[in-house]
C-alpha positions in Angstrom: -8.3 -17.7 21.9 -10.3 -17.6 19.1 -10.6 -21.3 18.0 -12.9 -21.0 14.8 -10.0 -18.3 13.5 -7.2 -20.7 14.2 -9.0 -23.9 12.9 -9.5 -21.7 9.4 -6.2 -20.2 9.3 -4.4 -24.1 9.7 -7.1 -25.0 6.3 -5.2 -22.3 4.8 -1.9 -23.7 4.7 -0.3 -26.7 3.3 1.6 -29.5 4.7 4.9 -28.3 3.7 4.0 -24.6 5.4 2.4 -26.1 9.0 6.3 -28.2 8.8 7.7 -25.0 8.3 5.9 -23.2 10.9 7.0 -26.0 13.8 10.4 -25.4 12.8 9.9 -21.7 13.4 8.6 -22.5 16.7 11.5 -24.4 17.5 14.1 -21.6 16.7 11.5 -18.7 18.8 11.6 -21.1 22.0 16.2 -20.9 21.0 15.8 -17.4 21.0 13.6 -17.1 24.1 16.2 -18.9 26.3 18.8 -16.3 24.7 16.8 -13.4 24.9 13.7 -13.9 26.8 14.8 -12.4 30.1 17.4 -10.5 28.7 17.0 -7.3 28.0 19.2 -6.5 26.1 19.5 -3.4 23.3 20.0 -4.7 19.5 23.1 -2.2 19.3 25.0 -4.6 22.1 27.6 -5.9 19.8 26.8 -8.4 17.0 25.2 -11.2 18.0 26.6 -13.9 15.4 30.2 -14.0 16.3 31.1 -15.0 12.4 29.2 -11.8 11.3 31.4 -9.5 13.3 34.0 -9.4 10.9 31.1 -7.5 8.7 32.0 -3.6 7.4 29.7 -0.7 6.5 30.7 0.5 2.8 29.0 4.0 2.5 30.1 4.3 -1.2 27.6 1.4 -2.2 24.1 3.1 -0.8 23.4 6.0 -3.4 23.2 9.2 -1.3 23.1 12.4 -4.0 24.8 15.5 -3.4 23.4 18.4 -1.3 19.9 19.2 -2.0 18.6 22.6 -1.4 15.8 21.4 0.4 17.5 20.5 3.4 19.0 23.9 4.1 15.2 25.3 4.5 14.5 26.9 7.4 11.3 24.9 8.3 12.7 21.9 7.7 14.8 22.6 10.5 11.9 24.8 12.7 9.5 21.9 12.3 11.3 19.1 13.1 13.2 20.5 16.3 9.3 21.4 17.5 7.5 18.4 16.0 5.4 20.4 14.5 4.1 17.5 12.1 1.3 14.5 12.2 1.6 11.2 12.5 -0.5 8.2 10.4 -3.6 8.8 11.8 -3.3 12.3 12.1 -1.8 11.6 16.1 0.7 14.5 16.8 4.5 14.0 16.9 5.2 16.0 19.5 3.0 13.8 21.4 4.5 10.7 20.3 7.7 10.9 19.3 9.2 8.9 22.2 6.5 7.1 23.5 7.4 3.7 21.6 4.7 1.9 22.9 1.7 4.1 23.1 -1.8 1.7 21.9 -2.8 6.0 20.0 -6.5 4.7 19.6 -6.3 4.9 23.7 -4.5 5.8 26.4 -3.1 2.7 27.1 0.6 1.1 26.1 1.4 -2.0 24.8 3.0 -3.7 26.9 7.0 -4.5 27.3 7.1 -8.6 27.2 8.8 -11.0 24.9 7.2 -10.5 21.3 6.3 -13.9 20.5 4.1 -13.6 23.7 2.5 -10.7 22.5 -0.8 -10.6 20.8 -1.6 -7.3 18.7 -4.6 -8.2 16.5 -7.8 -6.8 17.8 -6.5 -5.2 21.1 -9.0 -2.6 21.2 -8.3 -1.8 24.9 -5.0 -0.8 23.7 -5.2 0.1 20.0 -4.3 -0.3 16.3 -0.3 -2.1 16.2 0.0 -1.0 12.4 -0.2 2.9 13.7 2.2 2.3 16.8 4.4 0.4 13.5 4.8 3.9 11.9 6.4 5.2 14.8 9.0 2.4 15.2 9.6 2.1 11.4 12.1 5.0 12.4 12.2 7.3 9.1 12.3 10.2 11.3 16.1 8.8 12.0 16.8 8.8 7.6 15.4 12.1 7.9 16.9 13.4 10.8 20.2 12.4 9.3 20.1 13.5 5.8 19.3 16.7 7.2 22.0 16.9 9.3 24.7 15.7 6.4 23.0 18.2 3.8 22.8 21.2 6.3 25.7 20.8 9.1 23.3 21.5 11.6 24.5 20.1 15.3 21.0 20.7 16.7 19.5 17.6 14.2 22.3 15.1 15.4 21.1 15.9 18.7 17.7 15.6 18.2 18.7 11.9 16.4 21.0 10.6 19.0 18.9 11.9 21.4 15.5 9.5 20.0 17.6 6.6 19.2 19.2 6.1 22.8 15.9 6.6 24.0 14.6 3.8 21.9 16.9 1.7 22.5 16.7 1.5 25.8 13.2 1.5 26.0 13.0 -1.4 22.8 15.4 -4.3 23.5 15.4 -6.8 21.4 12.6 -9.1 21.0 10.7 -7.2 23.4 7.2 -5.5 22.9 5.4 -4.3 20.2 8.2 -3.2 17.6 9.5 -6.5 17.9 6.0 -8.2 16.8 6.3 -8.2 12.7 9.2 -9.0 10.8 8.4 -6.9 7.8 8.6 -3.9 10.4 11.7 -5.1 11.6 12.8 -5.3 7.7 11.6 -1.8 7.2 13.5 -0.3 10.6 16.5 -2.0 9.0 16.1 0.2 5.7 16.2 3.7 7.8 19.1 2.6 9.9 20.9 1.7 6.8 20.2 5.3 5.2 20.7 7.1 8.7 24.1 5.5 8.9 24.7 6.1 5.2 23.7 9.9 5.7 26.3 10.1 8.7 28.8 8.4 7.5 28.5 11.3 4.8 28.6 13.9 7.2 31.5 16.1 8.7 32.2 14.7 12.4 30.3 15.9 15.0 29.1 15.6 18.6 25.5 13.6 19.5 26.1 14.7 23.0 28.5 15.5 25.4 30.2 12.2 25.1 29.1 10.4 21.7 30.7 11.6 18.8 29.5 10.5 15.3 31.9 7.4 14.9 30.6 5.7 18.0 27.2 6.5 17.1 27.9 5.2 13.7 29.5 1.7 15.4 26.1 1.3 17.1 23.7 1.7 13.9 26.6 -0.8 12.4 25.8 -3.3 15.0 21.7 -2.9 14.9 21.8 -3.0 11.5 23.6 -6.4 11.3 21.7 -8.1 14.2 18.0 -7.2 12.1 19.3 -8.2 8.9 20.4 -11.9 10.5 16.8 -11.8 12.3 15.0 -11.2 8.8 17.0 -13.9 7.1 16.1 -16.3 10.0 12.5 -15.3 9.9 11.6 -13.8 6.5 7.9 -14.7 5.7 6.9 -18.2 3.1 4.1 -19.5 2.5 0.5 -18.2 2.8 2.2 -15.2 4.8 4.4 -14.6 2.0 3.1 -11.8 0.2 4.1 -8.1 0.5 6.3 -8.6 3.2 8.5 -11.2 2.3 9.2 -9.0 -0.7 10.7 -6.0 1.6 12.3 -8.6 3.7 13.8 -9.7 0.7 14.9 -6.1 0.2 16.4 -4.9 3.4 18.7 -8.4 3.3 19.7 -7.4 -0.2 20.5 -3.9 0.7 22.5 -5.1 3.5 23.8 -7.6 1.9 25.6 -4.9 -0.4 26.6 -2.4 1.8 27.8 -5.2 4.4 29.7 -7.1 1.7 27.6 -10.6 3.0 27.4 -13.1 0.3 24.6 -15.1 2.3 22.1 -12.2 2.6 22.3 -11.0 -0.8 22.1 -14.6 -2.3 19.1 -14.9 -0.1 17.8 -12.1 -1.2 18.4 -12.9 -5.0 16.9 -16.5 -4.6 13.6 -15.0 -2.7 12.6 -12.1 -5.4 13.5 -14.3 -8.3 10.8 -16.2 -7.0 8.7 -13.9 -5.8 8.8 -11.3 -8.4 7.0 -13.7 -11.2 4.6 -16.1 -8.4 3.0 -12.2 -7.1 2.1 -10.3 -10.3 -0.1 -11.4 -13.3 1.7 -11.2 -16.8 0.1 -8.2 -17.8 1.7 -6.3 -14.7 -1.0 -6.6 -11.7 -0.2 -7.5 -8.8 -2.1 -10.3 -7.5 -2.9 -8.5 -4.1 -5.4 -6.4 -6.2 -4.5 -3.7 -4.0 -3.0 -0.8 -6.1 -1.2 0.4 -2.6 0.1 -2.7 -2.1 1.5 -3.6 -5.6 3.2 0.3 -5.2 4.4 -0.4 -1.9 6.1 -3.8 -3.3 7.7 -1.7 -6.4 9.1 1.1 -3.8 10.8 -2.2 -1.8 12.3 -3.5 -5.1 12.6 0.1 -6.7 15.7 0.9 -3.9 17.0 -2.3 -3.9 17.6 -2.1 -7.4 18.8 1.7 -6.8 21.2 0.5 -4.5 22.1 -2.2 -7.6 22.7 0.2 -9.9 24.9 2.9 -8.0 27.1 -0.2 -7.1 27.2 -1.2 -11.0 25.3 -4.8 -9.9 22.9 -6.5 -12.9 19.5 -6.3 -12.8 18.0 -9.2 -13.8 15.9 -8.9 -16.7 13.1 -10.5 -15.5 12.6 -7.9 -13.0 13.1 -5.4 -15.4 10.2 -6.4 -17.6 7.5 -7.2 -14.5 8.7 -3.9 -12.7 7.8 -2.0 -16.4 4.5 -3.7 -16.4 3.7 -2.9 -13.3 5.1 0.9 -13.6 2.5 0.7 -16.9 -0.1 -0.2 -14.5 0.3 2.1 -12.0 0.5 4.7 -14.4 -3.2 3.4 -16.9 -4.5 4.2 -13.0 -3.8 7.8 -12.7 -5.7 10.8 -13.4 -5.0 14.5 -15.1 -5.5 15.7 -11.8 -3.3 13.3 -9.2 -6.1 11.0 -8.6 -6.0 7.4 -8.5 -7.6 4.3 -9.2 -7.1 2.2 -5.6 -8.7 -1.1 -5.1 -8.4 -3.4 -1.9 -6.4 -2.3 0.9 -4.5 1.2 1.6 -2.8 1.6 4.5 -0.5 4.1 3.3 2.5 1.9 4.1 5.9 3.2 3.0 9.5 2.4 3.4 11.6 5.6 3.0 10.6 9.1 3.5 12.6 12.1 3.6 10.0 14.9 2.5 11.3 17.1 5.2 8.4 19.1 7.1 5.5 17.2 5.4 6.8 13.6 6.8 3.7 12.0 8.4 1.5 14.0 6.2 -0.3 12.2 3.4 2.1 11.8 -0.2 1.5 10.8 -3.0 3.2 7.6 -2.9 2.6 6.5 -6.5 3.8 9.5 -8.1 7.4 9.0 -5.7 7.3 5.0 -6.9 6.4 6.0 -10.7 9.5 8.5 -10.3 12.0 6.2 -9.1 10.8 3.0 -11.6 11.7 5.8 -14.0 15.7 5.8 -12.5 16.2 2.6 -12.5 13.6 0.9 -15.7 14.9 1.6 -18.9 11.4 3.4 -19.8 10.2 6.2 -17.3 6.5 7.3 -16.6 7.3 11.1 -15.6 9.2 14.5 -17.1 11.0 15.0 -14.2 12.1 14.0 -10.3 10.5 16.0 -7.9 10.1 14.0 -4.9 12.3 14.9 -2.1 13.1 11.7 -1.2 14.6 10.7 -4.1 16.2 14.1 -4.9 18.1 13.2 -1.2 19.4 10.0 -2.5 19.9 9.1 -6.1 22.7 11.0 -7.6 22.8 13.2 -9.9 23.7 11.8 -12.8 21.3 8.9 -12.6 18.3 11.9 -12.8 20.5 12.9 -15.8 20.2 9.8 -17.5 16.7 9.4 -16.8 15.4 12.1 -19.5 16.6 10.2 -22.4 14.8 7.3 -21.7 11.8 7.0 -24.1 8.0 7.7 -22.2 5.4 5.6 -21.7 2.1 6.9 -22.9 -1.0 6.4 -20.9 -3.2 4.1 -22.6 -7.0 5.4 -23.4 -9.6 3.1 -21.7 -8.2 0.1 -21.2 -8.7 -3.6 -20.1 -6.2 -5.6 -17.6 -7.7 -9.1 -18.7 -5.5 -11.2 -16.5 -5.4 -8.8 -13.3 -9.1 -7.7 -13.6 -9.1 -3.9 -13.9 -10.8 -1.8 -16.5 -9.3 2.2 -16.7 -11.6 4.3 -18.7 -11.1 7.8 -19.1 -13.3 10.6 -21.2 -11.6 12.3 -24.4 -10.4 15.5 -22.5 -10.1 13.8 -19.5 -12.0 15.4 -16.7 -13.3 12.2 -15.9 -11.9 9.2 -14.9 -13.0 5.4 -14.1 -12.2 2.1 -12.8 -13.7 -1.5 -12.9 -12.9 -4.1 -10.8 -13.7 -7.9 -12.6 -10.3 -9.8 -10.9 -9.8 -12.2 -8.1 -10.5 -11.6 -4.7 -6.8 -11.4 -3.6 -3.6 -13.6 -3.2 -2.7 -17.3 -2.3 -5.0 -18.6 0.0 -6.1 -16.0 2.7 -6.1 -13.0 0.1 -5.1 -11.0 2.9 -5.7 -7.6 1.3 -8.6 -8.0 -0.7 -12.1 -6.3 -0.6 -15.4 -8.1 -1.3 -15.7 -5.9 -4.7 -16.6 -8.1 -7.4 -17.8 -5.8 -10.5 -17.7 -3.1 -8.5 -16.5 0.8 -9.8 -14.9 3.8 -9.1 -15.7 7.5 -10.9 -13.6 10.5 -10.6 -14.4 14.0 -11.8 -11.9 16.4 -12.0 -10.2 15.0 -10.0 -12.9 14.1 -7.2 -14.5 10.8 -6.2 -17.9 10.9 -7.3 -18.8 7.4 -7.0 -15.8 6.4 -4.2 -14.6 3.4 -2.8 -14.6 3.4 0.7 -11.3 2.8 1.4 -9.7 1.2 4.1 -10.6 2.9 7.9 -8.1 0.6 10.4 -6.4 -2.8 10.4 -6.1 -4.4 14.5 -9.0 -2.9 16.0 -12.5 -2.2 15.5 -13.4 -5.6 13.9 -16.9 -4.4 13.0 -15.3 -1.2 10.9 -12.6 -3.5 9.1 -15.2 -5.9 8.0 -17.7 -2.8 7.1 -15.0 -0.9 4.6 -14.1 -4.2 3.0 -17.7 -4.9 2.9 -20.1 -5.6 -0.8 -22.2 -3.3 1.1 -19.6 -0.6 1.3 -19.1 -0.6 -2.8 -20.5 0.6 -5.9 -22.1 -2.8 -6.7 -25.2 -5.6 -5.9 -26.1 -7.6 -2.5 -28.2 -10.4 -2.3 -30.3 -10.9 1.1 -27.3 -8.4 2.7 -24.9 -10.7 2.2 -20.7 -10.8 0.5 -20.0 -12.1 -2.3 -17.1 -13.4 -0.5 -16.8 -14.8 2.8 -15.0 -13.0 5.8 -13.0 -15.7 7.9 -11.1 -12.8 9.8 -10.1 -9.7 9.4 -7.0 -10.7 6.9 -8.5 -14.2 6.0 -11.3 -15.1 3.5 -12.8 -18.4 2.8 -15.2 -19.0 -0.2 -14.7 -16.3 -2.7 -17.0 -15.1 -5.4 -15.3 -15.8 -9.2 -15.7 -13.5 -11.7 -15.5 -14.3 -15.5 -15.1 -11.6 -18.2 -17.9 -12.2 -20.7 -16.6 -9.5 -23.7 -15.6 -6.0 -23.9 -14.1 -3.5 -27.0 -11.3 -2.0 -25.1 -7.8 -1.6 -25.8 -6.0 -4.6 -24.1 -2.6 -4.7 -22.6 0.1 -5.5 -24.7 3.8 -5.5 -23.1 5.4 -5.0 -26.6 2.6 -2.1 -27.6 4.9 1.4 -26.9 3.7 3.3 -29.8 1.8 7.1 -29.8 -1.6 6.3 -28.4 -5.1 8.2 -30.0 -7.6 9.4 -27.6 -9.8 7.3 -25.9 -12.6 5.6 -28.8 -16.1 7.1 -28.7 -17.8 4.2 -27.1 -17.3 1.2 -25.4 -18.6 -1.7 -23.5 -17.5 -4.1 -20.9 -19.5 -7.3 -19.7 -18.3 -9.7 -16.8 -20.3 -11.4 -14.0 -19.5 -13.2 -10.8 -21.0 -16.6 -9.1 -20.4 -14.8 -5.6 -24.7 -15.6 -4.7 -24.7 -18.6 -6.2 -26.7 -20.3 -7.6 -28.1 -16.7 -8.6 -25.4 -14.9 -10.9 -25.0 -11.5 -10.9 -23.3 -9.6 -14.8 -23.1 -6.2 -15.0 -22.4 -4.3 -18.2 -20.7 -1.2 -18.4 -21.6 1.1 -21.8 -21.1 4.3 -23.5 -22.7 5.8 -26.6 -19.5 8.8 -26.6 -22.1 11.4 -25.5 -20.9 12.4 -21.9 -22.8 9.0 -20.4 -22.5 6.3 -18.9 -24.8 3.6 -18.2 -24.7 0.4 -16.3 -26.9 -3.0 -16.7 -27.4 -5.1 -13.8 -29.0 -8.2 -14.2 -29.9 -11.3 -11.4 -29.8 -14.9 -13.1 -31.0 -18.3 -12.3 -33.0 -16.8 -9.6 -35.2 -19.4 -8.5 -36.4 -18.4 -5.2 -37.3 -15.0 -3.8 -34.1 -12.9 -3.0 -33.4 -9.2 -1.5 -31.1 -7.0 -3.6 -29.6 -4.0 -2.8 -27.6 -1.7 -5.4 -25.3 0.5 -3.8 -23.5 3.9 -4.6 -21.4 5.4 -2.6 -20.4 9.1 -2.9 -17.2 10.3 -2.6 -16.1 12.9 0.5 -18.0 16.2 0.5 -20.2 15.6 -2.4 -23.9 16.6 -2.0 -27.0 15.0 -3.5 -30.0 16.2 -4.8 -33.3 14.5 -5.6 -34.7 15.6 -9.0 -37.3 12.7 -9.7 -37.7 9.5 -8.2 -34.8 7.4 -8.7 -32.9 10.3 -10.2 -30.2 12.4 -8.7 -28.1 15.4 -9.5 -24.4 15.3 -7.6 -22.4 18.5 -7.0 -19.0 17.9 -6.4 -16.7 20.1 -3.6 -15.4 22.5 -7.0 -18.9 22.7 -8.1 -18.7 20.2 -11.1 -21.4 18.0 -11.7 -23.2 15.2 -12.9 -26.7 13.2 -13.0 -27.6 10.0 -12.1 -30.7 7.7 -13.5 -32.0 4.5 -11.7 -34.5 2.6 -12.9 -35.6 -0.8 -11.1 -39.0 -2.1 -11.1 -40.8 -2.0 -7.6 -37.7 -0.9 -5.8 -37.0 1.8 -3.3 -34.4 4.3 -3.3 -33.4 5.5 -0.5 -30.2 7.8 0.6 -28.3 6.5 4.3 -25.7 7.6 6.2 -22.8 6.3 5.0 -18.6 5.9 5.9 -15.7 6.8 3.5 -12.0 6.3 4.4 -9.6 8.9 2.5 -6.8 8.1 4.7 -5.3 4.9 7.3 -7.3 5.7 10.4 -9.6 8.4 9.3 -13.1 8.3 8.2 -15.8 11.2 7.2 -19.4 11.0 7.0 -20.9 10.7 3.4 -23.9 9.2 1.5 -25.2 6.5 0.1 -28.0 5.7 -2.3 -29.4 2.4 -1.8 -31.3 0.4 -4.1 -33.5 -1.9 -2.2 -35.8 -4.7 -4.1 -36.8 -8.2 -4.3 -37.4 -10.7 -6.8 -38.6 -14.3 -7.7 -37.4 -14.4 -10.9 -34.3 -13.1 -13.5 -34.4 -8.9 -13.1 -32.6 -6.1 -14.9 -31.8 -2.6 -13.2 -30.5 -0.1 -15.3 -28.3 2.8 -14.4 -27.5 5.9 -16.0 -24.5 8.3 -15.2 -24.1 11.8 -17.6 -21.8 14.5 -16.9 -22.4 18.2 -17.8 -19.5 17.9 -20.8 -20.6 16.5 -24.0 -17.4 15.3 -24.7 -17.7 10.8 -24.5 -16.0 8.2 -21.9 
């Protein structure tokens, strides 16, 4: 037991959450004399004798009419082979029934009550959030929408055939799929879609002695028992971030198709809340973790779907954070599909039915910017194109979508109040982000990154200047702390230290605060929908941070509209002698030249490229080995250039970027 780790997290939380928490543990040691020994399958009847009288109504899920896609003949070839990956890059075929295989090793998690089980930093077993992905179950959606769109016996099989397996091998409140709530809240989604896509379906036979309607009854059953567990469990207080959100969602969603008042009001009560207290005004959400605001809107985003197709109100309030946000998301894409992303990514999704490419990387803010535009009353794309959404929204409600007005990308731009700059060049073959926000959220910031000032530079499309990413969540402690490192971004340490201070590998003590001193560019305004010029011919931004203190590092970000950018650094208040190291990081499969000392030329993989300028009195430069993370549990080898000096007294460095187009930032 890690003492220190516990004695921080308690600090964390207030008097009214550690209440909170006792009476949790009160109703866990209820359900261990009910289900501890038991083992017993969450499809065995409904629990909650006063929910049995509880019915499935298909008509209120939207489910669209038959797409094309689902007729494909490799839709159907892959899937019966498993001839797809996994998160992580694991193979299906390998997987697909082994529930509690650790992936990172060999070994299993093991099959014991889940409140005894301990997942965080098990690297003798491995990484819980991959074995999650397994056991979130959209491989039953999918399965199933296939199977209503195309007829085919064989995909019923193959689903019936996985979830008796599962369930006999997963009872409830046993092992690892039992461990998280918010994975129980997202297994509760898929079931509801997998019984909404067989309930659409013409009857057929799972086996030899199940036909659909018994197999329905079961998913009925499941689908009621999670829902009851969320709304007993559902996350508050410093836990309640992200997931309480799509807890908040599957009880909502249940709540309609199931016809129960209680969940729904729940539901309703919690994002009222929850909606406003985890976004800034001007539409960023508070995580500072682009994945993490998207992964929010795709929870909300089907909820309200679900709202709509049944002709519920929307409450307006949503509406308007949900457009901000879509705004956001939007000011953070490229020309080329790239994307801004600060904080964590750990390509956590809810629903996907892209047929043979499920497990395969997506582009999940495209899918989220496509169904904010069904159900916003503005929409941030021409057309729907993602297959998952194409497979449930109906046709009509695409229809509707392509008179809505667009919303134009703004030029460079300044989030004040969530504390990202998007800057982009004139004919946009470049593209850049600043971070200058908080840390993270409430009072652990779970899913921030020690980033203060730090930036992010595209090129056609490419990371030039990257940030690292993200690597792995629940093992390798010295990896999760490294990509979340000051020393893994594209900004200043002092004597090799954060800015922030790692408490554990989702909690953060003192944390660095950053002030914006003054910039020229276009700021958010909610109200602001008209035409938008180009991006203006120069610009500047200035913030610093207090992260060293009492040293002070500001940073100032400026371009002259000539195809450069340049960056001052400057070290206040120094009043004793201090190590500082500048830091850029190169983005995957870039290679580096040395032209002069302290100066650079950077070839990207499609041959663009662009210069870079350092100039810091009595410093080395030096290029080291380096990590960069482009997707959850993957990493790939790149380069560094380090900055390495030391000073007794205040000290500018000054950086100069300039691309091969003239054309300005």
């Amino acid at each position: 037991m890690n003492v220190k780790w516990y004695w921080n997290r308690l600090r964390a939380m207030s008097r009214e959450e550690i209440l909170w928490r006792i009476g949790q543990k009160k109703l866990e040691q209820t359900e261990r004399k009910t289900f501890g020994k038991q083992h017993r399958a969450v499809t065995a009847g409904v629990f909650d004798p006063a929910k049995k009288r509880l019915v499935f109504h298909e008509e209120r899920l939207p489910v669209a009419e038959k797409p094309d896609w689902a007729k494909e003949k490799n839709f159907l070839k892959d899937w019966l082979s498993g001839n797809i990956s996994l998160l992580g890059g694991y193979g299906y075929q390998d997987f697909k029934k082994d529930w509690h295989a650790g992936f990172q090793t060999r070994n299993r998690w093991p099959l014991v009550f889940s409140y005894d089980l301990s997942y965080k930093q098990k690297d003798g077993i491995g990484d819980a959030r991959t074995n999650w992905e397994l056991n979130r179950h959209m491989q039953f959606a999918l399965l199933a929408c296939g199977y209503a769109q195309s007829g085919e016996e064989a995909l019923l099989k193959e689903l019936w055939d996985l979830f008796r397996d599962w369930n006999e091998k997963n009872p409830f409140l046993q092992g690892i799929s039992w461990t998280s709530v918010m994975e129980v809240a997202i297994r509760d989604i898929n079931w509801i879609y997998t019984l909404g896509f067989l309930r659409q379906a013409q009857p057929g036979k799972a086996d030899g002695g199940t036909d659909t309607a018994a197999f329905c009854g079961l998913l009925e059953h499941g689908i009621i028992n999670m829902t009851d567990y969320i709304a007993a469990h559902f996350s508050r207080y410093s836990s309640a971030n992200n997931h309480v959100i799509v807890e908040a969602a599957a009880m909502g969603m249940a709540g309609f198709v199931m016809d129960c008042e209680l969940w729904y009001e729940t539901a309703f009560s919690i994002l009222q809340y929850e909606i406003g207290r985890q976004n800034y005004s001007d539409g960023v959400n508070r995580e500072v973790s682009l994945h993490y605001q998207s992964f929010f809107m795709e929870a909300v985003g089907l909820l309200m779907l679900t709202m709509k197709v049944s002709g519920m109100h929307i409450p307006q309030n949503w509406r308007n954070t949900l457009c901000k946000m879509s705004r956001y998301v939007s000011d953070c894409r490229g020309e080329y599909g790239e994307t801004v992303v600060f904080g964590d990514d750990d390509e956590g999704k809810i629903l996907d039915l892209q047929g043979a490419a499920w497990g395969k990387r997506r582009d999940h803010y495209a899918y989220v910017l496509q169904l904010m535009s069904l159900v916003l009353p503005e929409r941030y794309t021409d057309t729907v194109t993602d297959q998952t959404l194409l497979a449930i929204v109906p046709e009509h409600i695409r229809r509707e979508m392509t008179a809505k007005p667009c919303y134009k990308k703004h030029g460079n731009v300044c989030y004040e109040e969530g504390g990202v700059s998007l800057l982009r060049s004139r004919d946009k073959r470049v593209l850049i982000g600043i971070d200058h926000g908080e840390l993270g959220f409430g009072s652990i910031a779970a899913h921030g990154h020690a980033d203060a000032l730090s930036f992010q530079m595209y090129l056609e499309g490419e990371a030039v200047f990257a940030d690292a990413g993200t690597y792995i969540y629940h093992i390798d402690l010295e990896s999760r702390n490294w990509f979340r490192s000051t020393n893994a971004h594209n900004t200043i340490t002092i004597d090799g230290k954060n800015q922030s201070e790692m408490l554990g590998a989702f909690l953060w003590g003192r944390r660095a605060k950053v002030r914006l001193a003054g910039h020229n560019l276009e700021t958010v305004d909610a109200e602001d929908d008209r035409e938008r010029e180009s991006c203006q011919e120069d610009f500047y931004l200035e913030a610093e941070h207090d992260g060293y203190d009492p040293v002070i590092h500001r940073r100032r970000f400026v371009s002259d509209g000539t195809g450069c950018l340049k960056i001052c650094d400057s070290l206040l208040e120094v009043e004793k002698e201090i190590s500082y190291g500048l830091h850029f990081l190169l983005g995957n499969g870039c290679t580096l030249t040395e032209k002069a000392f302290g100066c650079y030329e950077i070839l990207t993989p499609k041959g663009s490229s662009l210069r870079i300028r350092i100039e810091a009195p009595q410093a080395a430069v030096s290029i080291k080995d380096a990590w960069v993370s482009g997707a959850y549990g993957l990493r790939s080898s790149t380069k560094q250039i380090r900055v390495s000096g030391k000073a007794s007294q205040d000290v500018t460095l000054m950086t100069t970027i300039e691309w091969e187009d003239g054309n300005a930032v």
